[in-house]
BAGU-425103 format. One line per 5 residues: number of its first residue (from 0); for each residue x, y, z of N, C-alpha, C, O, CB. Coordinates in steps of 0.1 Angstrom, whole numbers. Each point is the difference from the previous one (the first is absolute). Glycine has a CB too. Example, Ala and Ser with C-alpha at 12.3 -4.5 7.8 and 13.67 -1.06 7.14 Angstrom:
BEGIN
0 = 132/-57/78/-9/12/0/9/12/0/10/0/7/-29/-12/5 | 15/23/-19/9/11/0/-8/11/8/5/11/1/7/-17/-23 $
This chain:
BEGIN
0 = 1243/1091/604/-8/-11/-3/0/-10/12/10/-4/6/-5/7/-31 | -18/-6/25/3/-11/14/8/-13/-4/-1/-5/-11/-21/13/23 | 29/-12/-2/11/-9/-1/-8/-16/7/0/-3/11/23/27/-8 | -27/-31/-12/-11/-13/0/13/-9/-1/-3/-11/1/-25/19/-14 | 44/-6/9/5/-16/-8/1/-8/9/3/-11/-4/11/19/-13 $
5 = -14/-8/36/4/-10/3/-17/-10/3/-1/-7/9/29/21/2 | -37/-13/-19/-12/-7/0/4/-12/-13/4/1/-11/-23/24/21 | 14/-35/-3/2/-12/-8/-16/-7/-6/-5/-3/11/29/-1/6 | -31/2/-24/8/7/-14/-5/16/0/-7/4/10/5/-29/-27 | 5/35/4/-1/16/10/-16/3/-4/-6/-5/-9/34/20/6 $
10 = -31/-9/9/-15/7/2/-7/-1/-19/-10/-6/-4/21/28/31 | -4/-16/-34/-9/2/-11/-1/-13/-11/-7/0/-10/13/25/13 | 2/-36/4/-3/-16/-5/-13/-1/3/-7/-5/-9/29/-6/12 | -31/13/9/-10/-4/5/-13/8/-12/-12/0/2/25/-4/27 | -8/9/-38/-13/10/-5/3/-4/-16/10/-3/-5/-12/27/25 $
15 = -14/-23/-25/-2/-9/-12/4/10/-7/5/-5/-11/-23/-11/14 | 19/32/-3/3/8/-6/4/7/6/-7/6/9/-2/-10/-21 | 24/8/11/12/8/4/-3/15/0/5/7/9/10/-25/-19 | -23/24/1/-3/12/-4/-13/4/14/-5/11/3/11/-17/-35 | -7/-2/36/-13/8/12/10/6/6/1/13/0/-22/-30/6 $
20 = 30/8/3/11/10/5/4/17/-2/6/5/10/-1/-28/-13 | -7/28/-5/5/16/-5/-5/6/12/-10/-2/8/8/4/-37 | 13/7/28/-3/14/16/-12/4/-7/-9/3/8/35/10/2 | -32/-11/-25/-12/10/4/-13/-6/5/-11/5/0/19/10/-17 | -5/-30/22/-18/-4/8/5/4/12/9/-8/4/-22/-14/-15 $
25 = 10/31/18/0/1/14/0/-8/12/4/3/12/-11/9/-22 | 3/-21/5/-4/-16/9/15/-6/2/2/-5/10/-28/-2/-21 | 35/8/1/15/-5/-1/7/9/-1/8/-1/-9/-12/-18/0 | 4/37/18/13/9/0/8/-6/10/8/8/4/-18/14/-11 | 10/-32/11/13/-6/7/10/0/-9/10/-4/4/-22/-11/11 $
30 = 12/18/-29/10/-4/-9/5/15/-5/3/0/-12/-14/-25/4 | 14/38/15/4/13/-1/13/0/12/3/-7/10/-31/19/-20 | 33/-3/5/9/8/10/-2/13/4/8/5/8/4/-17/-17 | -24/17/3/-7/16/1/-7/0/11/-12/-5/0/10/11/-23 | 9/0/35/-10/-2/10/-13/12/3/-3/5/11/25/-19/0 $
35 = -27/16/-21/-11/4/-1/-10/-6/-11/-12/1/-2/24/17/12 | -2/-26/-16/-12/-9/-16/-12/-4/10/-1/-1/13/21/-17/-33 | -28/16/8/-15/-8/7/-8/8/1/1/12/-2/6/-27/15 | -20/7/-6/-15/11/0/0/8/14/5/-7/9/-23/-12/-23 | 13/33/18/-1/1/16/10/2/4/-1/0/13/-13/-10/-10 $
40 = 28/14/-9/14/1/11/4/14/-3/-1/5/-12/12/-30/12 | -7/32/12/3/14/0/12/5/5/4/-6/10/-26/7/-9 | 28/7/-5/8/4/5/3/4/16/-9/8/5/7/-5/-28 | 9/-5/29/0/4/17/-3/15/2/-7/2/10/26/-21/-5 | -16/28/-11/-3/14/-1/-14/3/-2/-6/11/2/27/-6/-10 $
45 = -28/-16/4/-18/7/-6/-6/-1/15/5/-7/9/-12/-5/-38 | -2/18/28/-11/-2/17/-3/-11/-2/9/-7/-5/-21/27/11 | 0/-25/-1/-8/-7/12/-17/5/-15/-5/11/-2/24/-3/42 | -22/-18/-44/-14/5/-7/-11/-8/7/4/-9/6/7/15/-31 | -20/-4/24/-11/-5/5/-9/-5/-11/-4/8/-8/8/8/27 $
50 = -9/-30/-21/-8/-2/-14/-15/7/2/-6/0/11/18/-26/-18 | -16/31/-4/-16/4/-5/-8/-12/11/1/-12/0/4/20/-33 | -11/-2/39/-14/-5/11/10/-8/10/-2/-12/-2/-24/7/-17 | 35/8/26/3/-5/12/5/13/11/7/10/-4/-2/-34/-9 | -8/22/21/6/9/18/15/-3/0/4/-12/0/-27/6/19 $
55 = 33/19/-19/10/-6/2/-3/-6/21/4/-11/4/12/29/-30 | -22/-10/32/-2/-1/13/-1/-15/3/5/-4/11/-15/27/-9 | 3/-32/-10/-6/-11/-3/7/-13/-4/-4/-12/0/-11/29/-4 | 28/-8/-2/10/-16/-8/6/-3/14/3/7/9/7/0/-38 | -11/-22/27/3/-8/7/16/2/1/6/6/-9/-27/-20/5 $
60 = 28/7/18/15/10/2/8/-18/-6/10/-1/-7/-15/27/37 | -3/-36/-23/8/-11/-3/-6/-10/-8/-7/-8/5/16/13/14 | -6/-9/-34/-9/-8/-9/9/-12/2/12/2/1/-23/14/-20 | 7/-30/19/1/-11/-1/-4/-7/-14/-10/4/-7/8/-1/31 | 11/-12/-27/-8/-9/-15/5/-14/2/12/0/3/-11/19/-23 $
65 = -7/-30/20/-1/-14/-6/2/3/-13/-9/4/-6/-5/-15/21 | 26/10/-21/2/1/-14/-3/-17/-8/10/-6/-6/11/29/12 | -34/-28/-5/-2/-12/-7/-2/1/-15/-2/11/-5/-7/-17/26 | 11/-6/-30/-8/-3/-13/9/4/-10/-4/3/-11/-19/0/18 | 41/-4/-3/10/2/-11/-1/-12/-4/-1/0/-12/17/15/18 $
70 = -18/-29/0/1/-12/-10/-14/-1/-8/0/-6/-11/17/-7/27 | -27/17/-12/-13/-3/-7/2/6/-7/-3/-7/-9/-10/2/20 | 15/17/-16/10/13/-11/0/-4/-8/-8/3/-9/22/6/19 | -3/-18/-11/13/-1/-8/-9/-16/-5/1/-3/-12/28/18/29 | -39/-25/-8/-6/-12/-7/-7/1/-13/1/-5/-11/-4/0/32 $
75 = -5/17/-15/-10/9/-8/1/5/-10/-8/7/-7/4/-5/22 | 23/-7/-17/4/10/-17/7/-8/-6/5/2/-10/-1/22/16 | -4/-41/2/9/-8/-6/13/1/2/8/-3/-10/-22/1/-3 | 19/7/23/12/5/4/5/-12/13/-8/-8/5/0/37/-14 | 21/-28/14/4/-5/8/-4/15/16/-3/12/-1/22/-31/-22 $
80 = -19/9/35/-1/10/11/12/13/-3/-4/12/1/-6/-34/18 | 22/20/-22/8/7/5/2/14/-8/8/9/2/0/-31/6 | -22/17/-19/-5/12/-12/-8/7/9/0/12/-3/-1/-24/-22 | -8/11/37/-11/8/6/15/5/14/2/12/3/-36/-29/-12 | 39/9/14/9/7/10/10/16/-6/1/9/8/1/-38/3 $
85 = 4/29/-27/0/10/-2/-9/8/-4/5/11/-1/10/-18/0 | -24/8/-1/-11/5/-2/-5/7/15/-3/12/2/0/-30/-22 | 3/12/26/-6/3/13/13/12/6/-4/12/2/-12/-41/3 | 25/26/-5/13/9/4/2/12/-7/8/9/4/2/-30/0 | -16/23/-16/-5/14/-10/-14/4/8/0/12/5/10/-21/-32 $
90 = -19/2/29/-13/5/7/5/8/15/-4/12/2/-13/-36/-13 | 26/17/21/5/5/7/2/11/2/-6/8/8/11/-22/-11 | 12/18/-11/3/12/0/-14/12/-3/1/12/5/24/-25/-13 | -34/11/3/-10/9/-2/-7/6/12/-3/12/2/2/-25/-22 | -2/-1/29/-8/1/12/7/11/13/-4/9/8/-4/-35/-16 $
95 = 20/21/4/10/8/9/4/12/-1/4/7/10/3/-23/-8 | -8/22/-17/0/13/-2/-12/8/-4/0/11/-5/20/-17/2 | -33/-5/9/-13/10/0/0/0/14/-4/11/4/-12/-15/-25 | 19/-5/31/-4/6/17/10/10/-2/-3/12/-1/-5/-34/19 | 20/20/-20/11/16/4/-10/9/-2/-7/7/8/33/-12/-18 $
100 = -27/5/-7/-2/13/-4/-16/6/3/-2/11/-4/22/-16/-15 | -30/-3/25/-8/2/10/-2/3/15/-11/4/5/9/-15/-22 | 12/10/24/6/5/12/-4/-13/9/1/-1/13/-3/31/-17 | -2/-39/-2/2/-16/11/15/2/10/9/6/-6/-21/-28/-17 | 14/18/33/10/2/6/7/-13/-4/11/0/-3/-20/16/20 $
105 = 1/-31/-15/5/-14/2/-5/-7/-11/-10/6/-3/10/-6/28 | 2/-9/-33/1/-7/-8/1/-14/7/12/-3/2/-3/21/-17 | -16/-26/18/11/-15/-1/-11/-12/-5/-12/-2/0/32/9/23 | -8/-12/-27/-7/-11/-13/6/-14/7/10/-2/7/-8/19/-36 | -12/-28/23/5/-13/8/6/-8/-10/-7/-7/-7/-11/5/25 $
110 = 32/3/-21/6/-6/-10/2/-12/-2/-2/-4/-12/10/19/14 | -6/-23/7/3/-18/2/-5/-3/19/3/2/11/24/-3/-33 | -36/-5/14/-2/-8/17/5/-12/2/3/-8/-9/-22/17/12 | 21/-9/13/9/-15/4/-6/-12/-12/6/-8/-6/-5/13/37 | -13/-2/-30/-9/-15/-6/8/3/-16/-4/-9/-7/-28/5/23 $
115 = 37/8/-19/1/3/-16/14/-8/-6/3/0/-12/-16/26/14 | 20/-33/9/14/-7/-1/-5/-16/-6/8/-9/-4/5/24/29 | -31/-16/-24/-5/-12/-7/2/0/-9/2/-10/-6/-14/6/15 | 11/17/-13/-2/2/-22/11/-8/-6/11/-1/5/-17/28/-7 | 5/-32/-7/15/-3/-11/14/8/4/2/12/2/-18/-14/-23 $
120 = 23/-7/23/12/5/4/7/9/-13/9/8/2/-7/-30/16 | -8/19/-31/5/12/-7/-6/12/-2/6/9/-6/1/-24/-3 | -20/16/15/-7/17/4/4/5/11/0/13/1/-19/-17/-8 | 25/-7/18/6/9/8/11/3/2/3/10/7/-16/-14/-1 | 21/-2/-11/15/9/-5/-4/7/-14/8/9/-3/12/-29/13 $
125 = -30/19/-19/1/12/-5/-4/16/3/2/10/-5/-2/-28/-7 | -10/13/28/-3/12/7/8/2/8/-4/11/4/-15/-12/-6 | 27/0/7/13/3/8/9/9/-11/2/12/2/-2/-36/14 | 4/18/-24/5/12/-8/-7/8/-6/3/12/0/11/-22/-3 | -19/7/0/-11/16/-6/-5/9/10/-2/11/-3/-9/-23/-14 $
130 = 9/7/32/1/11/5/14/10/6/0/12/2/-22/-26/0 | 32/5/-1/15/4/-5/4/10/-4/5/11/5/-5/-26/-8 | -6/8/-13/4/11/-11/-7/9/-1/3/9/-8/4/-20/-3 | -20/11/19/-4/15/-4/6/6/13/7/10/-3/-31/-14/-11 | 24/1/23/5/7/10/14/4/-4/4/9/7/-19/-22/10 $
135 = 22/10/-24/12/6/-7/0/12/-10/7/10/-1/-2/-32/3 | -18/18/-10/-2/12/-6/-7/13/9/5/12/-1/-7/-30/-19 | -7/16/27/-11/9/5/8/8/14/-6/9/6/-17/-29/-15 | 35/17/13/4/4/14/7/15/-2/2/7/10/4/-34/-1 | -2/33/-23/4/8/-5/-10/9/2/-2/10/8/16/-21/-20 $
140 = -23/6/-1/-13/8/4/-8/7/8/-4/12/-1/5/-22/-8 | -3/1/19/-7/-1/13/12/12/11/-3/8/9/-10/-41/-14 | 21/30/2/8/14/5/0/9/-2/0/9/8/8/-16/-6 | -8/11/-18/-6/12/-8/-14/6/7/-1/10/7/11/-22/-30 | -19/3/20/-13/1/8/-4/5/16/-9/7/4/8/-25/-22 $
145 = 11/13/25/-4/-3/13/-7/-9/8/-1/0/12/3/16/-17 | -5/-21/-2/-3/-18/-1/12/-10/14/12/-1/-2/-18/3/-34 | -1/-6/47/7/-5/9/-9/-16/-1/-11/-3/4/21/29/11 | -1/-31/-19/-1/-18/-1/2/-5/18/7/5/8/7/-10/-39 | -24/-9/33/6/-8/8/-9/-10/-2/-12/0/-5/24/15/21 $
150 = -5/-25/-12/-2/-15/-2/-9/-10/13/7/-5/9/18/9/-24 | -34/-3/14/-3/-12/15/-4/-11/-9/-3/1/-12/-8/14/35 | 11/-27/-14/1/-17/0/12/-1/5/8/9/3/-22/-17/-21 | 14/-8/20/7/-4/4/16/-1/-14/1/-9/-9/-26/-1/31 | 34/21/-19/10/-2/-15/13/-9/-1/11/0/-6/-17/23/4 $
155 = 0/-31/12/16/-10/8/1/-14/-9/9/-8/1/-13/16/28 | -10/-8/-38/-4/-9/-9/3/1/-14/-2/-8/-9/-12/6/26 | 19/16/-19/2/4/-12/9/-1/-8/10/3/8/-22/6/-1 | 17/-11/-18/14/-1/-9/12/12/9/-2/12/3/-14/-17/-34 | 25/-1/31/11/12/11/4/12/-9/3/11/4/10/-32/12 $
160 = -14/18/-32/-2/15/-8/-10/9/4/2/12/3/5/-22/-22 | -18/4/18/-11/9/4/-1/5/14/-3/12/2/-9/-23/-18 | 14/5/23/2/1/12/6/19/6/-3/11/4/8/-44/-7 | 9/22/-5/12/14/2/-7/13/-8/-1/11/5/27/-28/-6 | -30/16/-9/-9/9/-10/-10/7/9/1/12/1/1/-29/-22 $
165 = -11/12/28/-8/5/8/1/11/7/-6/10/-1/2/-27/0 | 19/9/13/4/7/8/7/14/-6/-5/11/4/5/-33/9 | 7/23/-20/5/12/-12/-12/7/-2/0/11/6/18/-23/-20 | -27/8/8/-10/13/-4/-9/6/14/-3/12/-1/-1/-24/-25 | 1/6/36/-5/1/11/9/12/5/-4/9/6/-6/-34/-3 $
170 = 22/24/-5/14/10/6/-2/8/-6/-3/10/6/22/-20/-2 | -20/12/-19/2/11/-7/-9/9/-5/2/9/-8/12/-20/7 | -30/4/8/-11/8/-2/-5/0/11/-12/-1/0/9/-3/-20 | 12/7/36/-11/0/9/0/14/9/-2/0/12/4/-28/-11 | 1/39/-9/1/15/2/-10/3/-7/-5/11/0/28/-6/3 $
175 = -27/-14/-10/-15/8/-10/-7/-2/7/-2/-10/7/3/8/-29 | -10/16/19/-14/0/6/-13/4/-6/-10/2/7/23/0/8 | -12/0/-29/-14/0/-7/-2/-9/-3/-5/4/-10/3/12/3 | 1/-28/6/-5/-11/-4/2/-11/8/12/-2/1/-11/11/-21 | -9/-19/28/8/-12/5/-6/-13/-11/-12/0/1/15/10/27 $
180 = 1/-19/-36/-1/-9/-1/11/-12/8/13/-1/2/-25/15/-23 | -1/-23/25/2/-5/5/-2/-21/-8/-12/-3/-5/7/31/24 | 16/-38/-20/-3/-8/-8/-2/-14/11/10/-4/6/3/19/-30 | -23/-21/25/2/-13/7/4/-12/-9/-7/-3/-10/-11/12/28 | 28/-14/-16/4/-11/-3/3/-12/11/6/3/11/1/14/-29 $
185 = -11/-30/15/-1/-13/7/-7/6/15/3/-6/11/20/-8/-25 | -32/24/13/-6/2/11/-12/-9/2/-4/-9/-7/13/32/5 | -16/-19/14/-13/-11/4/-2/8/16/8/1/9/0/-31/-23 | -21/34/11/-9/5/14/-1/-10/14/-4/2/11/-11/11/-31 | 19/-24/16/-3/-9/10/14/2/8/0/0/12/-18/-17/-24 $
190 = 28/17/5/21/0/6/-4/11/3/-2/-1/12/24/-12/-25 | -25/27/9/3/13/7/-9/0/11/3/9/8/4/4/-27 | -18/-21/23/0/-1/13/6/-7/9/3/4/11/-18/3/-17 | 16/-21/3/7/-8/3/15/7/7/4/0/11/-18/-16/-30 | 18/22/6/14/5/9/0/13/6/10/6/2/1/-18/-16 $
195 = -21/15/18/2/15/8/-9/-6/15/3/6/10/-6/17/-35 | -2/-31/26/-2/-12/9/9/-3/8/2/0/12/-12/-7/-26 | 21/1/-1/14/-7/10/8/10/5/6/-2/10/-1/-18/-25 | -5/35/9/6/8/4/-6/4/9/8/-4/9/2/8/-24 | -20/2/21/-4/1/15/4/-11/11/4/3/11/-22/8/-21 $
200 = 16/-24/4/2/-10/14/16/0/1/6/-2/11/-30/-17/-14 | 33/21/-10/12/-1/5/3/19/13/12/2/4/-3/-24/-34 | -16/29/32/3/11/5/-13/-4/16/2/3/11/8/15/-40 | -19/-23/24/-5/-5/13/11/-11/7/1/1/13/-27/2/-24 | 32/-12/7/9/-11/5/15/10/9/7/-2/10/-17/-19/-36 $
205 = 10/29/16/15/7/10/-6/14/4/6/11/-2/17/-22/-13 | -32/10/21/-9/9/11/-3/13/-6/-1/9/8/12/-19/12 | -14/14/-33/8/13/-4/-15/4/1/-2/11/5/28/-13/-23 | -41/-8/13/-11/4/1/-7/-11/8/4/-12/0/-2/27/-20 | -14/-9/29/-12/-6/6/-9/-11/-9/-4/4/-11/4/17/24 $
210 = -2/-33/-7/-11/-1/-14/-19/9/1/-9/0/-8/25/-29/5 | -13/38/19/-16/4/-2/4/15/-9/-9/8/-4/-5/-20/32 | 29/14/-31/1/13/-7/-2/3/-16/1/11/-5/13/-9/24 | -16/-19/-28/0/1/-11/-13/4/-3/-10/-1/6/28/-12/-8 | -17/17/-7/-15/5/-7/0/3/-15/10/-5/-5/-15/15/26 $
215 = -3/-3/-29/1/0/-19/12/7/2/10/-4/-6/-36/8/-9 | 28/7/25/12/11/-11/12/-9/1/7/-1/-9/-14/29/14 | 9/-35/5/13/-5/-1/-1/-11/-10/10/-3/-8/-4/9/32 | -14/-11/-24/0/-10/-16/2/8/-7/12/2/-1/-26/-19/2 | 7/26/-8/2/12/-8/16/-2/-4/4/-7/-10/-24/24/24 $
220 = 28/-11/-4/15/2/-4/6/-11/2/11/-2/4/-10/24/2 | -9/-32/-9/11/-10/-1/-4/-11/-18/4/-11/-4/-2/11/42 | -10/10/-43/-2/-6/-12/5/6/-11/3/12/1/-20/-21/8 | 18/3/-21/10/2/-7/-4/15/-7/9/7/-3/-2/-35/2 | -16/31/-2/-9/17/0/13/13/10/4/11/-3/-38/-26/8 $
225 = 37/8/5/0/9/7/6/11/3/-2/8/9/-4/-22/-7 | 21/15/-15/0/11/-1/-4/10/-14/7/8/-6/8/-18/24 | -29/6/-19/-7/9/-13/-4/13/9/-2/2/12/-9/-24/-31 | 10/28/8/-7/16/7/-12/2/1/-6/9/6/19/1/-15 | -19/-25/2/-16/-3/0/-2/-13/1/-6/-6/-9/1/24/-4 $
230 = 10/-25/25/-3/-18/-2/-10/-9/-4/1/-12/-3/8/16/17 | -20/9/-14/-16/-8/-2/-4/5/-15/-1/12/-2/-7/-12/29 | 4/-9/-37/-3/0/-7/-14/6/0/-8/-2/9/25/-13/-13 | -22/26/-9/-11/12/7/-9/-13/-16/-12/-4/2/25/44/12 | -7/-43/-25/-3/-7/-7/6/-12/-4/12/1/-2/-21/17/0 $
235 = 2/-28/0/5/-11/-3/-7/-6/-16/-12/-2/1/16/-1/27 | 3/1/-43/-1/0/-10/5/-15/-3/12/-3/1/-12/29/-2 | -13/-38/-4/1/-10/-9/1/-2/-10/-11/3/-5/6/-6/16 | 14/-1/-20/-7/-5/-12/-4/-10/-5/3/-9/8/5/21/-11 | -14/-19/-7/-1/-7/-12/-11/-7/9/-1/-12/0/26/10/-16 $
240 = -35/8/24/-11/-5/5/0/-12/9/-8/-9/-3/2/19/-16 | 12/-11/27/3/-13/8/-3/11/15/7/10/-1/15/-29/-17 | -28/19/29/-8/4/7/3/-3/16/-9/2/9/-4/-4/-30 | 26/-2/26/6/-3/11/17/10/1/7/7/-8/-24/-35/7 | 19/25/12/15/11/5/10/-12/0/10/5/5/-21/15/15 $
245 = 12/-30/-23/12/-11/-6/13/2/11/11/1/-4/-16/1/-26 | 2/-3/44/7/5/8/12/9/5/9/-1/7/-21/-15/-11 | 5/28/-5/5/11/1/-6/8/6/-13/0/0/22/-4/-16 | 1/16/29/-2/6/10/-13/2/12/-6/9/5/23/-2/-21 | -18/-21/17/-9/-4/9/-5/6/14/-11/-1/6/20/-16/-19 $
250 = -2/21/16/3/9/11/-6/15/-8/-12/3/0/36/-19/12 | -15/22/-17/1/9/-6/-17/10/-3/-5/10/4/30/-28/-13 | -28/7/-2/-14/2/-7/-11/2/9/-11/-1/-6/18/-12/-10 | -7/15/29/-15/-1/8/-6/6/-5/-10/-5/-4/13/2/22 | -1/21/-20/-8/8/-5/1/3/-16/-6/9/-5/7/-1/28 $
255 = 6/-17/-31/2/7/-7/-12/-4/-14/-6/-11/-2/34/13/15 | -28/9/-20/-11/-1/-10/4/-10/-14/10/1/-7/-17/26/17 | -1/-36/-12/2/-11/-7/-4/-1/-15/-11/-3/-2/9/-5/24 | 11/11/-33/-5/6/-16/0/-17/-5/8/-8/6/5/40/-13 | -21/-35/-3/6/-14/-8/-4/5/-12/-10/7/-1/8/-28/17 $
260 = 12/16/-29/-6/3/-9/4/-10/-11/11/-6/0/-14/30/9 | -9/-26/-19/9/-17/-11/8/5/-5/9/-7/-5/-26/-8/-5 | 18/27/9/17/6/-11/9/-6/8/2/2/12/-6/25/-22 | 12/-39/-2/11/-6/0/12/12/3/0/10/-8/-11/-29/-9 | 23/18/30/12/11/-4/3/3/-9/-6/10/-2/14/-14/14 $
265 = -3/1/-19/10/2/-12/-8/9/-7/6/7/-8/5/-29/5 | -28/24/4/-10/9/-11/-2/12/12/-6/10/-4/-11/-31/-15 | 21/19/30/-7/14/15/12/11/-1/11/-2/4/-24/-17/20 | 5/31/-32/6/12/-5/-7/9/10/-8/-4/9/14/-1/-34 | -3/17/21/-6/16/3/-13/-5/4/-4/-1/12/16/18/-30 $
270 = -22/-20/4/-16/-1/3/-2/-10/16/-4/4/12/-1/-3/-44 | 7/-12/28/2/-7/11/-1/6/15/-10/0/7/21/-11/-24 | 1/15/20/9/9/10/-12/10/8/-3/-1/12/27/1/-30 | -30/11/8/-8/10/1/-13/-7/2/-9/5/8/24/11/-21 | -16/-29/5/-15/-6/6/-2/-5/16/-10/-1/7/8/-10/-32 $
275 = 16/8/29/1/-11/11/0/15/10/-7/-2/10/23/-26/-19 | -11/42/9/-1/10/5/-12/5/4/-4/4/12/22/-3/-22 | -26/-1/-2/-14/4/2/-9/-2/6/-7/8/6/11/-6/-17 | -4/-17/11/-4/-7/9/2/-1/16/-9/0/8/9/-7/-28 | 14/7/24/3/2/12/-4/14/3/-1/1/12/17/-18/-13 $
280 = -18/31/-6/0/14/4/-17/-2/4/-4/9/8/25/5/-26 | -30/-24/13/-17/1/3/2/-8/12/-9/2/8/-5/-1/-32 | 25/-10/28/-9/-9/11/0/9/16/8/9/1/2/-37/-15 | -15/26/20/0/5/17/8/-7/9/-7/-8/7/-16/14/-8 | 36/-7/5/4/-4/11/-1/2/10/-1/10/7/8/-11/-15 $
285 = -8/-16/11/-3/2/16/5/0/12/-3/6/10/-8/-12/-18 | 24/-5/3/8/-2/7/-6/-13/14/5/-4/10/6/31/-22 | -19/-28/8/-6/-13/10/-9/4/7/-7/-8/7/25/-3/-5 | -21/27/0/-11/4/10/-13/-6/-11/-11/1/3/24/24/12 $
């Protein structure tokens, strides 16, 4: 059972009815210990399936998501926000075990951005632990699976539980190699260039590089992507209809193909998933030519 008691007041005070909670809505299996409960999760032994009308040749290697519209969610039902943040953290688990079990290589989702430290100081210590506690529950799993976690933003800002938490699952899932999810937290596209910037001029300053020798790739490896197996996002996935990149991987995104859709997180399942696929499998890349 996930372990919510050090949340003040705990998670299921925020909801007008206690009973939505139950493991069988899918939207809230954050509340199992079966690391296979839920919609779309497979055992590590099954293949690689391919859905009805898509190219496996064709699935994109690295998916991206703006996971927006857990608080509009949770408004929308008369609920407190911190009713659409679990919510959204069940949508998650789903999402993550349809790219696996689709053969997506990368996963990464924009969890908390710098700008998001404005919110109520009680959404954001209650998203600090919830992402915690799932990361407590899910690090087992994700080993089971082959699921290799890592963390970019900046994490020097973060509760020193989570912190240390991070670093632990990053250790103990970083031999896996079917799956990368990848989670940004207090990240911002503007600091990952910013600091791969500072990191070149501090290596231009003690002679180590020219400045006529910099160019993309060396920015490249100096942003926080850079050691993914696929740094560039092949798709990039919005929700709840809001129509900009909220300064996320700015750099990153040049080529990358741009989905938006009004489905609120907490409701973006399978259908969803396979819509935002389809779409990317018709468009023509160009890549800027």
């Amino acid at each position: 059972m996930l372990s919510l008691s050090f949340f003040s007041p705990p998670p299921r005070s925020y909801l007008q009815n206690p009973i939505f909670l139950s493991t069988n809505n899918p939207r809230l299996n954050v509340f199992t210990n079966d690391p296979f409960a839920g919609v779309g999760i497979t055992s590590p032994e099954q293949p690689l399936v391919t859905p009805a009308g898509l190219r496996r040749e064709l699935m994109p290697k690295h998916v991206a998501v703006i996971m927006d519209g857990n608080r509009r969610w949770a408004w929308s039902r008369g609920l407190m926000p911190q009713a659409g943040y679990l919510a959204g953290a069940g949508a998650l688990k789903v999402v993550v075990d349809l790219c696996r079990k689709w053969g997506i290589h990368v996963l990464t989702v924009f969890a908390f951005s710098s700008d998001n430290w404005l919110r109520p100081k009680v959404e954001v210590d209650f998203l600090m632990g919830l992402l915690e506690s799932v990361l407590k529950d899910e690090v087992a799993s994700m080993s089971r699976k082959g699921i290799r976690l890592s963390v970019i933003g900046d994490v020097s800002k973060l509760p020193q539980s989570l912190r240390e938490f991070i670093t632990q699952c990053e250790n103990t899932t970083k031999n896996n190699s079917r799956f990368n999810l990848v989670i940004a937290i207090n990240y911002s596209g503007k600091y990952d260039i910013v600091q791969a910037c500072q990191s070149i001029a501090r290596k231009v300053k003690d002679g180590v590089v020219e400045p006529e020798e910099i160019n993309e790739f060396m920015i490249n490896n100096e942003l926080g992507t850079n050691l993914m197996p696929f740094p560039y996002p092949d798709l990039l996935i919005r929700t709840s209809g809001e129509v900009r990149v909220s300064n996320f991987f700015l750099w990153q995104l040049a080529y990358t193909e741009l989905y938006f859709t009004d489905t609120l997180w907490p409701d973006f399942g399978e259908d969803e998933l396979l819509r935002a696929l389809h779409v990317f499998q018709r468009r023509v890349r160009r890549y800027g030519v």
